[in-house]
DRENSESE-962304 format. One record per residue (C-alpha): x, y, z. Coordinates in nm, 4 decimals. Layout:
pt xx->X | yy->Y | zz->Z
...
This chain:
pt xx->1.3606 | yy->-0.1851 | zz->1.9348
pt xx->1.5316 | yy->-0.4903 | zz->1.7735
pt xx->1.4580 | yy->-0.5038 | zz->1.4594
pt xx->1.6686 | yy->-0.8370 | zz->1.3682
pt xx->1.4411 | yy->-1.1251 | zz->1.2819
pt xx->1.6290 | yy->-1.4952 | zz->1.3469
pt xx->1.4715 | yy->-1.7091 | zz->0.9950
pt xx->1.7514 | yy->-1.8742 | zz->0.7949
pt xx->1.5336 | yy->-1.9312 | zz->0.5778
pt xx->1.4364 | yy->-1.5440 | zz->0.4790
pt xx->1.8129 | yy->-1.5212 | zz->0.4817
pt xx->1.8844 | yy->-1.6614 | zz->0.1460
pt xx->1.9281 | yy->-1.3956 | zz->-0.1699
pt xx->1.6583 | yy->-1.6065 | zz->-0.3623
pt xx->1.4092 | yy->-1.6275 | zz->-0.1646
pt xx->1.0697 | yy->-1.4960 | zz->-0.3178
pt xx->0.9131 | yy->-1.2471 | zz->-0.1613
pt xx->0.5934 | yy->-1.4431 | zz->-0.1093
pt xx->0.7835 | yy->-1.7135 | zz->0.0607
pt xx->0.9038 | yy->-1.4089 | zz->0.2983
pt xx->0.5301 | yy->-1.3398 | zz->0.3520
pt xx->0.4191 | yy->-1.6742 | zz->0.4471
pt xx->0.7194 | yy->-1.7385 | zz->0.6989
pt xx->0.5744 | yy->-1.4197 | zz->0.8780
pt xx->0.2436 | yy->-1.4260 | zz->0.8273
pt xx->0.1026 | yy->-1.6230 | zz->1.0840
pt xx->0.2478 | yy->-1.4007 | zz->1.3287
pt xx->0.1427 | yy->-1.1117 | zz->1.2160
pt xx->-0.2092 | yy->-1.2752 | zz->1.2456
pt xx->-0.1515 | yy->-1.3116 | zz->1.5814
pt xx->-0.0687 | yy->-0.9961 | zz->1.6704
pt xx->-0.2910 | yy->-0.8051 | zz->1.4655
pt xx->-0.5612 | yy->-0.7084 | zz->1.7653
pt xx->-0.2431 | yy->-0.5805 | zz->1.9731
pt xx->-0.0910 | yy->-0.3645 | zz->1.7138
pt xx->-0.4646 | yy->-0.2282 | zz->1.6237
pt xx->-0.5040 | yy->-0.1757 | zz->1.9917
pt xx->-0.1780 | yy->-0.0363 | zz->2.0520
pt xx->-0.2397 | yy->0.1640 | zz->1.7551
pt xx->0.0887 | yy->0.0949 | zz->1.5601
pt xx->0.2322 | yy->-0.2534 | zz->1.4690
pt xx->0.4114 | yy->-0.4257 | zz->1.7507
pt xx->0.7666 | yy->-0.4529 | zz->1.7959
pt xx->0.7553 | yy->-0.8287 | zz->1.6671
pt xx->0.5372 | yy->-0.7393 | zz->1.3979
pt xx->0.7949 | yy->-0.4843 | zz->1.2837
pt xx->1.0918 | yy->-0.7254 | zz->1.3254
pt xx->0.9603 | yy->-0.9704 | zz->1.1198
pt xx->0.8254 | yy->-0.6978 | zz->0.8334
pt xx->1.2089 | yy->-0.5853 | zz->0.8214
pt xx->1.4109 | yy->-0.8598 | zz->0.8730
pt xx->1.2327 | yy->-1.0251 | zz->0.5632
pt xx->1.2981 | yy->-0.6964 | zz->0.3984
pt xx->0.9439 | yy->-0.6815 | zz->0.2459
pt xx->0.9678 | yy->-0.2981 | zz->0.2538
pt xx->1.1784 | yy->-0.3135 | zz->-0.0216
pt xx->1.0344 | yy->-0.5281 | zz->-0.2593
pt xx->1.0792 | yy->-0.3415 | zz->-0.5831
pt xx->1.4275 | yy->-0.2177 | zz->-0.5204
pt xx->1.7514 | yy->-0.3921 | zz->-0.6973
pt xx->1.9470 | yy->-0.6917 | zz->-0.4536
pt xx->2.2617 | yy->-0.4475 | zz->-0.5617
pt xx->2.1102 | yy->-0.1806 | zz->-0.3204
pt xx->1.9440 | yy->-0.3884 | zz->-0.0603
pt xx->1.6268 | yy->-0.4735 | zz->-0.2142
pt xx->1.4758 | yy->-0.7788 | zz->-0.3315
pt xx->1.4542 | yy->-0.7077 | zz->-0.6570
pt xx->1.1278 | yy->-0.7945 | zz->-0.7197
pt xx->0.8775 | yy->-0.7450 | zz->-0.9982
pt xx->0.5256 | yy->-0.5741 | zz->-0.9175
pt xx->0.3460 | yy->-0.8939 | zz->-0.9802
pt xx->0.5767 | yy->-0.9998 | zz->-0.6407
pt xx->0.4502 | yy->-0.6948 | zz->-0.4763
pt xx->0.1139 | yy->-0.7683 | zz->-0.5087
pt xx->0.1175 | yy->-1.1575 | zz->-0.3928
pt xx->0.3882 | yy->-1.0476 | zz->-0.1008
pt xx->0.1085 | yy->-0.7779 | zz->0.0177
pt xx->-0.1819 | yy->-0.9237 | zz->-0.0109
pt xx->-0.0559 | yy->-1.2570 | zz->0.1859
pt xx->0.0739 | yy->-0.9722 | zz->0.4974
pt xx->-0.2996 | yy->-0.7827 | zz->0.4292
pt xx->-0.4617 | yy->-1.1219 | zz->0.4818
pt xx->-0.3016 | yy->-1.1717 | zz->0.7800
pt xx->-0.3717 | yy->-0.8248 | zz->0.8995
pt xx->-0.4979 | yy->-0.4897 | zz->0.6913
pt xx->-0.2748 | yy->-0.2520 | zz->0.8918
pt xx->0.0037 | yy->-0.4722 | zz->0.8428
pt xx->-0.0608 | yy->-0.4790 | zz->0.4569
pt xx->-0.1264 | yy->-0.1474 | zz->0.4387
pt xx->0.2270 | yy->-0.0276 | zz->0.5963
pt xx->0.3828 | yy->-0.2503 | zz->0.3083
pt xx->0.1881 | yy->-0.0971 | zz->0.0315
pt xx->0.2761 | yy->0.2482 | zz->0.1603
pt xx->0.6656 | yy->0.1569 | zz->0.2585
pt xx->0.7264 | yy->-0.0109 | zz->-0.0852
pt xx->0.5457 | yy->0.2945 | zz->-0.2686
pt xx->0.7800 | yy->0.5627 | zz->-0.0615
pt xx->1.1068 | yy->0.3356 | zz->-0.1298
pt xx->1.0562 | yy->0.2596 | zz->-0.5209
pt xx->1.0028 | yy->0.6495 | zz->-0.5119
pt xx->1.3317 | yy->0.7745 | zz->-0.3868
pt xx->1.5052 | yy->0.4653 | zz->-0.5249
pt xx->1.3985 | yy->0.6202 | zz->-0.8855
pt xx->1.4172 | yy->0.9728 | zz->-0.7635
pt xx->1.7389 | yy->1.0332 | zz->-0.5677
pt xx->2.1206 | yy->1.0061 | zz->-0.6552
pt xx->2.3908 | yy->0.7657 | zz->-0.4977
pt xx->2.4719 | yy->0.9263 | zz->-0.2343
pt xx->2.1249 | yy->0.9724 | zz->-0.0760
pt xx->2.0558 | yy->0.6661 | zz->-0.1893
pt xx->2.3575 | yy->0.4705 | zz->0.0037
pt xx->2.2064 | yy->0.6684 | zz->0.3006
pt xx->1.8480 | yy->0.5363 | zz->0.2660
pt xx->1.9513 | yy->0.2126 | zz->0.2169
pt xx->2.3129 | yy->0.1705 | zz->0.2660
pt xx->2.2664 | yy->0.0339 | zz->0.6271
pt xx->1.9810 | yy->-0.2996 | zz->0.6050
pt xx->1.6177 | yy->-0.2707 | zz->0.5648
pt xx->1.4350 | yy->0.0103 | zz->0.5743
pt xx->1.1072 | yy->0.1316 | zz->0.5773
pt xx->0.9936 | yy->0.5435 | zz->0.3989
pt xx->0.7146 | yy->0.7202 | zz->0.4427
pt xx->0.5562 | yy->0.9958 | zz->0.2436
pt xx->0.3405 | yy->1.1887 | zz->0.0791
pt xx->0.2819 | yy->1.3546 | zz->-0.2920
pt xx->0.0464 | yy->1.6101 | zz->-0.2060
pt xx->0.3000 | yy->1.9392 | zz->-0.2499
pt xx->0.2255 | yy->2.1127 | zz->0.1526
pt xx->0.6138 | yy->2.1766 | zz->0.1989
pt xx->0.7471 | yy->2.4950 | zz->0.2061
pt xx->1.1174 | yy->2.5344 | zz->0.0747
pt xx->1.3684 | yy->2.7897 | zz->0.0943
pt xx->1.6709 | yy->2.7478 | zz->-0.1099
pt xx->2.0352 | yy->2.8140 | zz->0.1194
pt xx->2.3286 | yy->2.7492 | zz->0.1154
pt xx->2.4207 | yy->2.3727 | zz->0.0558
pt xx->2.0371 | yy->2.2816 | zz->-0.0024
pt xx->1.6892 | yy->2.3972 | zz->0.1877
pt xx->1.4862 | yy->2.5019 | zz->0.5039
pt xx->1.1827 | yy->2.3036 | zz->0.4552
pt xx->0.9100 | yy->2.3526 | zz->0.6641
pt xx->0.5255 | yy->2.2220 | zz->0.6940
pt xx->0.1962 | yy->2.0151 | zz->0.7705
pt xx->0.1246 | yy->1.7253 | zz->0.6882
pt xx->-0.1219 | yy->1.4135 | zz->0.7682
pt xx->-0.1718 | yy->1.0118 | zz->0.6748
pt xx->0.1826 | yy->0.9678 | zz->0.7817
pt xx->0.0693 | yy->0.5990 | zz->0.7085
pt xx->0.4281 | yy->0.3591 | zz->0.8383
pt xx->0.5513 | yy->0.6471 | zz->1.0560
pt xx->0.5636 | yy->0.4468 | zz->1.3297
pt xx->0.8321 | yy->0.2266 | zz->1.1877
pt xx->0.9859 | yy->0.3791 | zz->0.8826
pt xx->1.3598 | yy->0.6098 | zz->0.9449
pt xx->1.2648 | yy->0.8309 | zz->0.7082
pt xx->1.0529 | yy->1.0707 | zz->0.5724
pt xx->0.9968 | yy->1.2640 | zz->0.1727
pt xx->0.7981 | yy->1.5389 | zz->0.1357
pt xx->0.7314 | yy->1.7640 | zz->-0.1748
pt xx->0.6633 | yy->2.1165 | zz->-0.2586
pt xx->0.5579 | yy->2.2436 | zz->-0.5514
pt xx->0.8243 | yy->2.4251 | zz->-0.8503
pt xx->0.7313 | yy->2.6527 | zz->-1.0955
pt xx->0.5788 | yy->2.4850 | zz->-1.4333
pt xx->0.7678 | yy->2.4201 | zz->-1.7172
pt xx->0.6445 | yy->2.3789 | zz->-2.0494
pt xx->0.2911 | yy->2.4135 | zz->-1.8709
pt xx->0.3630 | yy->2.0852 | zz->-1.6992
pt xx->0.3936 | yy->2.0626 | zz->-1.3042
pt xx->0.7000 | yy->2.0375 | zz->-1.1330
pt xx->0.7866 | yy->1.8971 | zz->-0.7554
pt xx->1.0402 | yy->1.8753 | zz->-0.5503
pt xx->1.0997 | yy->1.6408 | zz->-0.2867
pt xx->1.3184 | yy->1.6315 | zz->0.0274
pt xx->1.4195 | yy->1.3517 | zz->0.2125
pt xx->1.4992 | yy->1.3609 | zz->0.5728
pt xx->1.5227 | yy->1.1226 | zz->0.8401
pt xx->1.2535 | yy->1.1268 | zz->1.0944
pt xx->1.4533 | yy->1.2627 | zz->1.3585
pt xx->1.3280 | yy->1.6122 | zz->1.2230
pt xx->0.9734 | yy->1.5241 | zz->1.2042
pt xx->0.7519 | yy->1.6308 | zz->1.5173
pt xx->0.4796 | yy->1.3271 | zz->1.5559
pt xx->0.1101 | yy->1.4557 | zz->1.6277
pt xx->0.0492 | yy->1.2131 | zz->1.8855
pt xx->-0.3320 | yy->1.0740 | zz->1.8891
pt xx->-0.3926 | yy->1.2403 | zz->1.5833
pt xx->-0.4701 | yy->0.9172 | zz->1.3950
pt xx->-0.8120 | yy->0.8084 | zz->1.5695
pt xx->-1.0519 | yy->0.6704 | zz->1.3292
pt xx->-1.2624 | yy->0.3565 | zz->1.2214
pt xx->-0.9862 | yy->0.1517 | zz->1.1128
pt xx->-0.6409 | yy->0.0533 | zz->1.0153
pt xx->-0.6035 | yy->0.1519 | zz->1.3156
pt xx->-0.2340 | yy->0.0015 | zz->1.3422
pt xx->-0.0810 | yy->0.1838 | zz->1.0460
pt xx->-0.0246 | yy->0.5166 | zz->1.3063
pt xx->-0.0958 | yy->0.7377 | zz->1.0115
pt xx->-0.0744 | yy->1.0340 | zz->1.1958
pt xx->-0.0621 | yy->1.3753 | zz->1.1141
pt xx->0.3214 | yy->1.5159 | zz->1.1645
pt xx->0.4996 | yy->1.8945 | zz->1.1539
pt xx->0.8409 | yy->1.9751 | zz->0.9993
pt xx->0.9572 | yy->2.2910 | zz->1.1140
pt xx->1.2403 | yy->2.4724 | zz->0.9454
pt xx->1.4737 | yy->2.1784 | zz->0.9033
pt xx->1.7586 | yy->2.1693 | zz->0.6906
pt xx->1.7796 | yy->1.9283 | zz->0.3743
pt xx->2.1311 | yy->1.8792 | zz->0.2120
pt xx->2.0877 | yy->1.9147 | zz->-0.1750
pt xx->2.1944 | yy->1.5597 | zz->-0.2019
pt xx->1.8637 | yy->1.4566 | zz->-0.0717
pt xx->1.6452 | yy->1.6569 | zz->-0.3010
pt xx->1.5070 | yy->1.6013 | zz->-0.6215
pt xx->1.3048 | yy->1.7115 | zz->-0.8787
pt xx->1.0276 | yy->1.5520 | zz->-1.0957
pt xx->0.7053 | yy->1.6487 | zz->-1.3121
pt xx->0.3575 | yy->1.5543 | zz->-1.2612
pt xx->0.3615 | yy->1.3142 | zz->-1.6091
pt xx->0.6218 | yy->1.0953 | zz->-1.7314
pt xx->0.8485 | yy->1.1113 | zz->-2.0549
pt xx->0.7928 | yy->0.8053 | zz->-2.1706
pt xx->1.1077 | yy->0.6507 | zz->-1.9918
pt xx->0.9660 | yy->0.4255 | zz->-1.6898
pt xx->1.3295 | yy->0.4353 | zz->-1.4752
pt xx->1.2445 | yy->0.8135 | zz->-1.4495
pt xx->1.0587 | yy->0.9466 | zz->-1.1317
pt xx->0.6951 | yy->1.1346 | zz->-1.2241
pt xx->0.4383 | yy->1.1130 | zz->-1.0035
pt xx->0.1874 | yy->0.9463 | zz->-1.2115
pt xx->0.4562 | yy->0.7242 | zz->-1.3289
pt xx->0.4638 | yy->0.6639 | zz->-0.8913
pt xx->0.0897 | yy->0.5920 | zz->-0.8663
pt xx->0.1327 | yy->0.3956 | zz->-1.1248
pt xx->0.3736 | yy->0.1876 | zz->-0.9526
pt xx->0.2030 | yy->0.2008 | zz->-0.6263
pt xx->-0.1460 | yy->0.0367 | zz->-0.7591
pt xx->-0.0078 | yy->-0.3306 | zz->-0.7575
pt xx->0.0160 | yy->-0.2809 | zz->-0.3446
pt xx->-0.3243 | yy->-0.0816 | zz->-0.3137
pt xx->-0.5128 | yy->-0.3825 | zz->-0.4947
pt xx->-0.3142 | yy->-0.6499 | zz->-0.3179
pt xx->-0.4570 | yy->-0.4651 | zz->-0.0081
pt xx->-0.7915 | yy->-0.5109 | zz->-0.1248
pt xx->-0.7875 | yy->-0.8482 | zz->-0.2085
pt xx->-0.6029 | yy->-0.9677 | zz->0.0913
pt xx->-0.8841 | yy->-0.8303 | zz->0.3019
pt xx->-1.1830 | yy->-1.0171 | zz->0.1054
pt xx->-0.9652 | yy->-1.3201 | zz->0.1145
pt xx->-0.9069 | yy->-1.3352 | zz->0.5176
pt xx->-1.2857 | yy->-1.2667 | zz->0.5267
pt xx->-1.3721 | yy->-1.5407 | zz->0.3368
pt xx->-1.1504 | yy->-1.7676 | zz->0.5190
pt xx->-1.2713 | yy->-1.6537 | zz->0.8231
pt xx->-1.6899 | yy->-1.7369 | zz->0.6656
pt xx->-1.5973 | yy->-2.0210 | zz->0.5822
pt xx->-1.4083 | yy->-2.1705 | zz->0.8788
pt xx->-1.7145 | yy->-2.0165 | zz->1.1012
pt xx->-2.0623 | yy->-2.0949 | zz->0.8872
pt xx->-2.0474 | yy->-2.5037 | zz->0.9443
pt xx->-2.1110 | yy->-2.4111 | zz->1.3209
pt xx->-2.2916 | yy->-2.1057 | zz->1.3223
pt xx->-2.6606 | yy->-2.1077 | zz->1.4340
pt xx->-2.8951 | yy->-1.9489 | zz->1.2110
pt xx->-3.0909 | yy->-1.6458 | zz->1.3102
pt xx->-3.5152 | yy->-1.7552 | zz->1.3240
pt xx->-3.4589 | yy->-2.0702 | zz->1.1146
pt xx->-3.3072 | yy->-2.4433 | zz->1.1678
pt xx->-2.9631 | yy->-2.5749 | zz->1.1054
pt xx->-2.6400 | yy->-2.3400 | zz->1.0485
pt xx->-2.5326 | yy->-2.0678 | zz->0.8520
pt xx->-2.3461 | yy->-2.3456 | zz->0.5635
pt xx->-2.6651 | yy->-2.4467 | zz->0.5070
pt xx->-2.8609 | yy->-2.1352 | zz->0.4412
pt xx->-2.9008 | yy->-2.1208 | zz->0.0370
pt xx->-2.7842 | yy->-1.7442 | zz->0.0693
pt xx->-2.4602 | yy->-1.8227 | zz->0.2344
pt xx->-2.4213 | yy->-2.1166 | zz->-0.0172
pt xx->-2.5072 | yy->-1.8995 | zz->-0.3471
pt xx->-2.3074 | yy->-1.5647 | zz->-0.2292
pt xx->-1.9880 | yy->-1.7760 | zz->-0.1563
pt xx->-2.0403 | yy->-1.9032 | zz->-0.5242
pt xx->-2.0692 | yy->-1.6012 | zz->-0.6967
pt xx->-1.8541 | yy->-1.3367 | zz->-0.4345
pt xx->-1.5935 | yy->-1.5709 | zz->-0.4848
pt xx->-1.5553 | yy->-1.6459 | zz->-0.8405
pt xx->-1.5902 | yy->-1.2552 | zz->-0.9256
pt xx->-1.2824 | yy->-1.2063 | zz->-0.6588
pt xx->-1.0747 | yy->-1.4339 | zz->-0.8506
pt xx->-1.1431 | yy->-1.3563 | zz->-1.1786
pt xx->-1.0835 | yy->-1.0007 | zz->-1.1065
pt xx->-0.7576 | yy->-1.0915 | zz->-0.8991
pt xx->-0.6340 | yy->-1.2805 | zz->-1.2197
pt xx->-0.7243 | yy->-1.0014 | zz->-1.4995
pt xx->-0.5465 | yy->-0.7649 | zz->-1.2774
pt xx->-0.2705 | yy->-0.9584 | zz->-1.2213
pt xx->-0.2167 | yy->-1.0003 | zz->-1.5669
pt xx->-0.2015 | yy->-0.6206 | zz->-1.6134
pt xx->0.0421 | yy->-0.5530 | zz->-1.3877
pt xx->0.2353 | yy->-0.8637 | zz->-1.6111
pt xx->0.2135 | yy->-0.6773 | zz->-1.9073
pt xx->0.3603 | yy->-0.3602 | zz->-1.6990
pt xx->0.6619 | yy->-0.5786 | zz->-1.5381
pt xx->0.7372 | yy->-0.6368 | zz->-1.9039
pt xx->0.7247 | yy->-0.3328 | zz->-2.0105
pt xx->0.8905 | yy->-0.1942 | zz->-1.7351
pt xx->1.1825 | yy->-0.4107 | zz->-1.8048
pt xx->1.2264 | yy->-0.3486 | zz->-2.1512
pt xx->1.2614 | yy->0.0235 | zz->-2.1058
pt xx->0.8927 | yy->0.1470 | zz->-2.1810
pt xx->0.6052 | yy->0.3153 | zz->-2.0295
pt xx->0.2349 | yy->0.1653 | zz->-2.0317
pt xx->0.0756 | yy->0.3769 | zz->-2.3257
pt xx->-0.2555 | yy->0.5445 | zz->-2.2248
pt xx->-0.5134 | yy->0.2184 | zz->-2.3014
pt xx->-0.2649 | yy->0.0110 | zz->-2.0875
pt xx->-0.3053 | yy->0.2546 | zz->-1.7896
pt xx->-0.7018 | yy->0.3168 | zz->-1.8317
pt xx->-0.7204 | yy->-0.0723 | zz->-1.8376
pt xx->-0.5286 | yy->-0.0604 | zz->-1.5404
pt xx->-0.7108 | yy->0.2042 | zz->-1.3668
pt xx->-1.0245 | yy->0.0166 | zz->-1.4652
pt xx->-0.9013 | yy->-0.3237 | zz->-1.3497
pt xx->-0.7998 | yy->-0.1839 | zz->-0.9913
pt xx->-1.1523 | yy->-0.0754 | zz->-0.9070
pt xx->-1.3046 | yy->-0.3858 | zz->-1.0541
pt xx->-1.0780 | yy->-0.5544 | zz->-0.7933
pt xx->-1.0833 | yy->-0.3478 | zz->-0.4843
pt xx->-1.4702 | yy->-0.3143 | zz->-0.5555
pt xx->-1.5153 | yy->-0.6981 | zz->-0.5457
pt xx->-1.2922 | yy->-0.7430 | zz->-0.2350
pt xx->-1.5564 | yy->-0.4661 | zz->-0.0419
pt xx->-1.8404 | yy->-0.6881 | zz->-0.1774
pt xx->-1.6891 | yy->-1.0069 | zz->-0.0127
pt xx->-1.6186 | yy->-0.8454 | zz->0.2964
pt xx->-1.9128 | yy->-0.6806 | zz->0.3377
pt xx->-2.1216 | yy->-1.0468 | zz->0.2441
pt xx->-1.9049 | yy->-1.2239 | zz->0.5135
pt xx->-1.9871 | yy->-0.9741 | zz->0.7683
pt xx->-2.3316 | yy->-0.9711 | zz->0.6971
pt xx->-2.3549 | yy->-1.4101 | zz->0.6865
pt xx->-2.1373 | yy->-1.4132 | zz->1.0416
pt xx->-2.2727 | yy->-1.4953 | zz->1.3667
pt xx->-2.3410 | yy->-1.2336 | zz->1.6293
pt xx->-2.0050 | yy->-1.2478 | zz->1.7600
pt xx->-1.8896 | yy->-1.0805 | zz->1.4946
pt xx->-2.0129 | yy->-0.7206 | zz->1.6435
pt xx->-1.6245 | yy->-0.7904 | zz->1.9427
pt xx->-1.3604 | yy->-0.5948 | zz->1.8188
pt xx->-1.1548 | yy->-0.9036 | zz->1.8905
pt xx->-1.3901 | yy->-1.0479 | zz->1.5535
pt xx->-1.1284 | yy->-1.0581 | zz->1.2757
pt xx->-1.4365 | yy->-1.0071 | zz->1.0523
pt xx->-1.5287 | yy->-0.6638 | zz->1.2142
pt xx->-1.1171 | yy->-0.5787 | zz->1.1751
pt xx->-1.1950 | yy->-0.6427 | zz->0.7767
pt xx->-1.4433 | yy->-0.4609 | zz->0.7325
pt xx->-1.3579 | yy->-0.1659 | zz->0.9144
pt xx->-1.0123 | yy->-0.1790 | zz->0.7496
pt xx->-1.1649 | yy->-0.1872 | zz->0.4188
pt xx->-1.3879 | yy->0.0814 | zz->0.4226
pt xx->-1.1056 | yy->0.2649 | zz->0.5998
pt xx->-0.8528 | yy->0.1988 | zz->0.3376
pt xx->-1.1059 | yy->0.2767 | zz->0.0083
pt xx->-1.1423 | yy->0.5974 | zz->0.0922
pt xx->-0.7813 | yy->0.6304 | zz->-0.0133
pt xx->-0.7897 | yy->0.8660 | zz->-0.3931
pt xx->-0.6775 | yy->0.5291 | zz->-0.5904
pt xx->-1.0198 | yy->0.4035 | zz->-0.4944
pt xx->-1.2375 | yy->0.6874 | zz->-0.5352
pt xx->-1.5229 | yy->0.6196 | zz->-0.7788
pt xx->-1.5188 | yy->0.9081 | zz->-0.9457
pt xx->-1.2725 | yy->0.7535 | zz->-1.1492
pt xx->-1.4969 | yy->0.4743 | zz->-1.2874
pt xx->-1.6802 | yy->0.7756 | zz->-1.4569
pt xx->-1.3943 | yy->0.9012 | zz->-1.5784
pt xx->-1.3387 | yy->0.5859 | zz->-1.7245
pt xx->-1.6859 | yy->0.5673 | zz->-1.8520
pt xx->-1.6426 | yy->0.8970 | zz->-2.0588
pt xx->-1.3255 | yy->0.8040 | zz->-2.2234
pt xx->-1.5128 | yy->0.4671 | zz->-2.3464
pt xx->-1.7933 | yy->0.6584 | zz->-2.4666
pt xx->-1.5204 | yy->0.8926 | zz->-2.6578
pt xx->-1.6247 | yy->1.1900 | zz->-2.4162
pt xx->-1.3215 | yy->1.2602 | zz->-2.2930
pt xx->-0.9753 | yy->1.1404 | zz->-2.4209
pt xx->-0.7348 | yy->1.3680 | zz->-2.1670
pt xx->-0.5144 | yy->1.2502 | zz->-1.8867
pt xx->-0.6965 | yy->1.0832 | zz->-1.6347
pt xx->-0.4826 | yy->1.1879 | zz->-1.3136
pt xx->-0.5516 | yy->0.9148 | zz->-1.0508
């Protein structure tokens, strides 16, 4: 597959990475039903997603990223999720796995990942491997699923679990390129985001230089530039909520455009003239936004922090936490308004609208989203419960 994609102007150094999004979008719109039916993202879809390097949003220019800020993230991923969820979704996941073993790994791995154009990573946190120390580094073996970005990404990091120390958790993660990973082919057959090919996937006894291994604890030490992996979920909420919102953005757009000539069901006139459609646009809207905003802001306030060498204290996180639910929650509400206010047509597969919901549901069920956490939340507020809250 090519991956080159000819666009002077995604070319030039400073280039946002929205502006990247919105050269490409439209034709990832386009292709969104082929990639969902071919259950992957096409060829051109992938192209485009690479040669506007918007898999490696967070990284520094110096090492082939585009050294972007998390508040970039999160507009560059939500304009690709409008255009199409899968499509979003791979970014969220790709720039998660990449900011990961950017922080994690040394030079030399590094100049490998990277060292040789864009790049897309996949991954997981959940410790399934199974490592055996040898000579020169480890045998890793196991199974694994939600290989979310398989399809396109070149490699591949997987952690198993260390010994604690100090009665914290320990990982380590390996790093290998997905030459050694055995695909599970039509494993990944479900309601939607149907085109992200997260697939389940087998590594069996493959060797892992030490080079590409690292090691990291379950909570962070205060410095952000340090790998943990709450410090990574952390990092990885900006693309999760940009997700969301993407989604209940395209299907509001796609309301809209369709209500002024939509036939209402038993009654006169069209659907933009039903006082239901009218008032739910009003309010579905306006609590999208201001959600979007507040959230944004957040993820500000990290970017700062970030920058000047801190980590989000605990209320900064919660708030956070809280914010991304209040978002992603919204976004289902909007979607699941416009599905419900669309004309019958919306019931083809070829329906954008259907795509949106389906992908929405599909990608809520992810552990970010859970609501258990809101009541998590709810017991710290009522002073119930002041520990760590893990998610």
């Amino acid at each position: 597959m090519d991956n080159r994609f000819d666009n002077d102007a995604l070319a030039v150094n400073g280039t946002r990475p929205l502006d990247r999004a919105k050269a490409i979008s439209g034709l990832i719109s386009e292709e969104a039903l082929a990639s969902e039916r071919l259950g992957r993202l096409t060829d051109k879809v992938v192209a485009a997603l690479l040669g506007a390097n918007l898999f490696s949003i967070r990284l520094p220019r110096a090492e082939g990223g585009l050294g972007g800020t998390g508040v970039e993230l999160f507009e560059a991923t939500e304009e690709i999720a409008r255009a199409d969820g899968s499509a979003g979704w791979c970014m969220l996941i790709s720039n998660t796995g990449s900011t990961f073993v950017h922080i994690g790994a040394g030079a030399k791995a590094r100049g490998e990942v990277f060292g040789n154009g864009p790049v897309a990573c996949w991954g997981t946190l959940l410790p399934k491997a199974r490592s055996i120390a040898v000579e020169g580094g480890f045998r890793v073996s196991g199974d694994f699923s939600f290989g979310s970005s398989s399809s396109l990404a070149r490699w591949v990091v997987v952690a198993g679990p260390l010994a604690d120390r100090a009665g914290q958790q320990w990982f380590r993660a390996h790093l290998l390129p997905k030459d050694d990973v055995e695909i599970k082919e039509g494993s990944w057959d479900v309601m939607g985001l149907r085109a992200t090919a997260s697939i389940d996937y087998v590594i069996a006894d493959k060797f892992v230089p030490a080079h590409r291994t690292f090691e990291y604890p379950f909570l962070p030490d205060g410095n952000p530039r340090h790998v943990s992996a709450l410090g990574l979920l952390d990092l990885g909420r900006p693309g999760m909520a940009a997700f969301a919102s993407g989604i209940a953005r395209r299907a509001l757009d796609e309301l809209i455009a369709a209500a002024p000539k939509t036939k209402r069901l038993a009654a006169e006139g069209v659907q933009a003239e039903d006082h239901v459609v009218q008032f739910g646009i009003g309010e579905l809207e306006g609590r999208l936004h201001a959600a979007r905003r507040y959230y944004l802001d957040l993820v500000a306030a990290q970017d700062e922090a970030i920058a000047n060498g801190h980590e989000l204290d605990l209320d900064r996180r919660l708030d956070m936490m809280q914010a991304l639910q209040t978002l992603t929650r919204a976004a289902r509400d909007v979607t699941v308004f416009a599905f419900d206010n669309a004309g019958t047509t919306v019931v083809y597969a070829t329906n954008p609208l259907q795509r949106c919901l389906r992908d929405i549901f599909t990608g809520l069920k992810h552990a970010l989203a859970t609501p258990a956490i809101l009541g998590r939340i709810g017991k710290v507020r009522l002073g119930l419960d002041y520990g760590e809250i893990r998610l």
